[in-house]
Wavefront OBJ file of the C-alpha trace (Angstrom):
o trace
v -70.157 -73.470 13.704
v -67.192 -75.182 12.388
v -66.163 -72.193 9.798
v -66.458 -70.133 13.011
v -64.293 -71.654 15.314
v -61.487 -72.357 12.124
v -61.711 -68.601 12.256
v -61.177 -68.180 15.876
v -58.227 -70.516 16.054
v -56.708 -68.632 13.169
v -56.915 -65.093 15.198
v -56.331 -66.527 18.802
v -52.828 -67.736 16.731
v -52.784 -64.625 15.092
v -52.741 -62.857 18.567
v -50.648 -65.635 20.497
v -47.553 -64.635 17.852
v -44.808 -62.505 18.614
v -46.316 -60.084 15.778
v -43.456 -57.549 16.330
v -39.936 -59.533 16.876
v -36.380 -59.152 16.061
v -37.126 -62.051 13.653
v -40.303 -60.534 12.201
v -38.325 -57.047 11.570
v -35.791 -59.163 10.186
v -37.805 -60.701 7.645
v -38.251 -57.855 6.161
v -35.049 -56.717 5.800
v -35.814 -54.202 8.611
v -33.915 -53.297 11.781
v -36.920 -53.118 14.286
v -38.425 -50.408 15.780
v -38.254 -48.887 19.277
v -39.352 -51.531 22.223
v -42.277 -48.970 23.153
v -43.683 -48.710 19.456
v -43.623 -52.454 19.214
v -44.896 -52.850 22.523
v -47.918 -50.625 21.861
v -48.422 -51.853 18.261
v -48.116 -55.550 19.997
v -51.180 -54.477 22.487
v -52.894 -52.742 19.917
v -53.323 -55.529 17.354
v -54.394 -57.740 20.237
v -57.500 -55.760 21.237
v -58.188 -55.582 17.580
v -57.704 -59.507 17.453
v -60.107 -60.010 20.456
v -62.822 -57.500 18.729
v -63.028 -59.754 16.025
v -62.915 -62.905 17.723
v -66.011 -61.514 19.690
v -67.712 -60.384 16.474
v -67.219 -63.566 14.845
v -68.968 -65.323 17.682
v -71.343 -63.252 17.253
v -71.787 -64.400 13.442
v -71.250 -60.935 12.154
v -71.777 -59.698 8.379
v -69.175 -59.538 6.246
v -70.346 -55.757 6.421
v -70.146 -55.608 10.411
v -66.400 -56.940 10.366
v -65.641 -54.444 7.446
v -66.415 -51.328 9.171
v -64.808 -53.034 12.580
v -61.051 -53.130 10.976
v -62.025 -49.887 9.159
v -62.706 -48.196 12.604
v -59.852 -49.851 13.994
v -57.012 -49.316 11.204
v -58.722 -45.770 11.632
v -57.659 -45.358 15.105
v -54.015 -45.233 13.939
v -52.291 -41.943 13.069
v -50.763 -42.537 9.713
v -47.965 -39.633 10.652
v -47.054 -41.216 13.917
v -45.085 -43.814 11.822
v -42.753 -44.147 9.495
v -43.205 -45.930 5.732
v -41.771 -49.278 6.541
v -44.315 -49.428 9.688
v -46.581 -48.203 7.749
v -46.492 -51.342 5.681
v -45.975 -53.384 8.205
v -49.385 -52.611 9.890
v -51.078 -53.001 6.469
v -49.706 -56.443 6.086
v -50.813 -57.272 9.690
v -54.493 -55.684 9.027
v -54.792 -57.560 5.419
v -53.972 -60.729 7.463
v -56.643 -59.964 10.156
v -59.204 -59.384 7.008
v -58.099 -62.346 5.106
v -58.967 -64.774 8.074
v -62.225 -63.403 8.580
v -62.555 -63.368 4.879
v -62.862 -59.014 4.352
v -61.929 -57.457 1.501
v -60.017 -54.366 2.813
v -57.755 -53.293 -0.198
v -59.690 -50.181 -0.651
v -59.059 -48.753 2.747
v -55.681 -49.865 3.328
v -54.311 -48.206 0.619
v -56.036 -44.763 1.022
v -54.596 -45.528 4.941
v -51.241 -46.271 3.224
v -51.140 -43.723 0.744
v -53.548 -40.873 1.963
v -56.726 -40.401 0.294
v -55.520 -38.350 -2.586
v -53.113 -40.467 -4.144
v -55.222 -43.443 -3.505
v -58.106 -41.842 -5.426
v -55.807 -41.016 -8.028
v -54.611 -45.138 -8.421
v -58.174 -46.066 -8.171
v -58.461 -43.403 -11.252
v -55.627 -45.164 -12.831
v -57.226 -48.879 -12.563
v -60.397 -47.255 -14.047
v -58.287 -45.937 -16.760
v -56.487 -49.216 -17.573
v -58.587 -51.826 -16.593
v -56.846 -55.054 -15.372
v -57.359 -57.755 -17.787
v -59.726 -60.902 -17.410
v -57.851 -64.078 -18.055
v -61.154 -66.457 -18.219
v -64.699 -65.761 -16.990
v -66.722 -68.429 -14.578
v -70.601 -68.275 -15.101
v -73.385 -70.043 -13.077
v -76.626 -69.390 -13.347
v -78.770 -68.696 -10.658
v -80.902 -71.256 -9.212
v -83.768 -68.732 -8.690
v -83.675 -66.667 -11.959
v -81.269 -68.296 -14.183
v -79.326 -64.892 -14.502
v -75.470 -65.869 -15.284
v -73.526 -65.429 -12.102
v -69.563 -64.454 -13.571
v -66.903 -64.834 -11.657
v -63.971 -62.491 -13.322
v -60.651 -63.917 -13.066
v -57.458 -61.807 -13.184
v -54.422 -63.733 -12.454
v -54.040 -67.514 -12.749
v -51.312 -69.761 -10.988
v -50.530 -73.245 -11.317
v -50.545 -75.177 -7.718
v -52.947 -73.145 -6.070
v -55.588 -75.258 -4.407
v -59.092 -74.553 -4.804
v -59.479 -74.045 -1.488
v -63.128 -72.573 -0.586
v -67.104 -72.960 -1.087
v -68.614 -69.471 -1.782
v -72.190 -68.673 -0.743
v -72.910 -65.312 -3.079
v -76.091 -63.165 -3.625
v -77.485 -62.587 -6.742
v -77.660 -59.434 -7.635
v -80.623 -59.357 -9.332
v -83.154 -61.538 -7.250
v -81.142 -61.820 -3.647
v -81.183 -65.758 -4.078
v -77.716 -67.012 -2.376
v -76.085 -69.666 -4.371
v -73.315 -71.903 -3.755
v -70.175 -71.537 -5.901
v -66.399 -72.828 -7.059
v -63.520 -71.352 -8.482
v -61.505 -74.033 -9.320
v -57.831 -74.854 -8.818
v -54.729 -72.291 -10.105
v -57.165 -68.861 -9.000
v -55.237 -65.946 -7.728
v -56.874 -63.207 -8.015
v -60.726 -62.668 -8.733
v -63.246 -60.093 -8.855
v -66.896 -60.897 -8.467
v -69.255 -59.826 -11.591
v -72.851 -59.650 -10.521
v -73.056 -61.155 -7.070
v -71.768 -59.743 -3.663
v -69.730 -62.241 -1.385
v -71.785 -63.862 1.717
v -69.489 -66.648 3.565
v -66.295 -68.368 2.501
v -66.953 -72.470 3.555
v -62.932 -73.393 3.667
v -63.506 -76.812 1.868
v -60.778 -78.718 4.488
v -63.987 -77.798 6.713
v -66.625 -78.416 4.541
v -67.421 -81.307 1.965
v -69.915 -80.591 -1.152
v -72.729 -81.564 0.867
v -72.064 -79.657 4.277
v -71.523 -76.663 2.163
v -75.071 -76.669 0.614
v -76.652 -77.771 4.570
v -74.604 -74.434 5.278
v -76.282 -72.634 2.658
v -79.503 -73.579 3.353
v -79.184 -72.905 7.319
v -78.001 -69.599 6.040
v -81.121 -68.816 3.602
v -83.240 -69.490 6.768
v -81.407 -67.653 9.109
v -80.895 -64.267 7.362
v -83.244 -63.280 5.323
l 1 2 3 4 5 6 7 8 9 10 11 12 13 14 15 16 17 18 19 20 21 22 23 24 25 26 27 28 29 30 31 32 33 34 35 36 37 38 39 40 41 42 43 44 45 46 47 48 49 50 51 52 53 54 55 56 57 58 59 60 61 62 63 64 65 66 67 68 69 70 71 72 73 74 75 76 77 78 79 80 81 82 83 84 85 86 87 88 89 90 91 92 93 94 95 96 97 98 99 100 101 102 103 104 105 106 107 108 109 110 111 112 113 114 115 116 117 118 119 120 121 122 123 124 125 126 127 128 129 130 131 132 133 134 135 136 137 138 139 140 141 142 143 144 145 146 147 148 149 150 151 152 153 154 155 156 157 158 159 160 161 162 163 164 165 166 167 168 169 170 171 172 173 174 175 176 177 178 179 180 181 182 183 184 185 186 187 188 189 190 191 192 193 194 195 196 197 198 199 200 201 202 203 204 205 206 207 208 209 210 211 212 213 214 215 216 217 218 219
């Protein structure tokens, strides 16, 4: 319940912020758009907000709030703006996702770039695969299988900042894990992503009550 309502106070600020200001534009080295477009855009992102405010009460998967920002980035018309807005609502989207802990990469670039060109980059990454600074491993508790964690990017000060409760991929045990201080960017090996447990929420040991209450309630 408390990872919940963090969440929810992160979007009801999310939605209580003038997303589309002078100062906003301005940050971005932008002179802003029209007042109706920004209006619109403003009202827009705020039903969006209160969607996912409603889903996270709800204790939606990770798969439920996916397709919800997929459905609702959808309901934009790429064509009806111009690159810089373009961007702009991608940023705004990836924040959305990040707070409710969604990896939408995938479909904001093919929204960004149109699905050709973002097939051909995902072609490219196969192509030249990014490089692995350092792999994690843990094995599972059920079937000892090594769970890696792949890390791409490293950079000093960042805090380790989150519990992860993953699934094994090959016996659907969830397991608690750590990635350790100075992680930027990560991809997961062979485990898919449950809950993030933001530790300045959760000590050690309310993490593993969470993942316990979590093994009970969704199986």
């Amino acid at each position: 319940m408390q990872n919940i309502q963090g969440k929810i106070d992160k979007l009801i600020e999310f939605k209580q912020r003038d997303k589309f200001s002078v100062q906003a534009w301005n940050e971005r080295g932008l002179n802003p758009s029209g007042d109706e477009l920004c209006q619109y855009l403003t009202a827009f992102f705020n039903v969006c907000t209160d969607k996912l405010v409603n889903a996270v009460n709800s204790e939606e998967s990770t798969k439920a709030l996916t397709t919800l920002l997929d459905s609702e980035l959808n309901r934009l018309k790429r064509s009806d703006f111009d690159t810089e807005e373009r961007e702009f609502i991608c940023d705004l989207f990836h924040e959305l996702a990040s707070i409710v802990h969604v990896d939408l990469i995938e479909q904001l670039t093919k929204w960004l770039y149109g699905s050709v060109l973002a097939t051909l980059m995902k072609i490219q990454r196969t192509l030249r695969p990014e490089k692995i600074v350092e792999t994690l491993r843990k094995p599972c508790t059920k079937c000892g299988t090594d769970l890696e964690t792949l890390i791409l990017r490293k950079e000093a000060g960042i805090p380790d900042y989150s519990w992860d409760v993953v699934r094994c991929n090959n016996c659907a045990e969830l397991n608690l894990l750590s990635h350790g201080p100075d992680v930027k960017e990560v991809r997961f090996g062979n485990y898919q992503m449950v809950e993030h447990l933001p530790k300045d929420e959760y000590t050690y040991e309310q993490a593993l009550t969470r993942l316990e209450q979590i093994k009970i309630y969704r199986k």
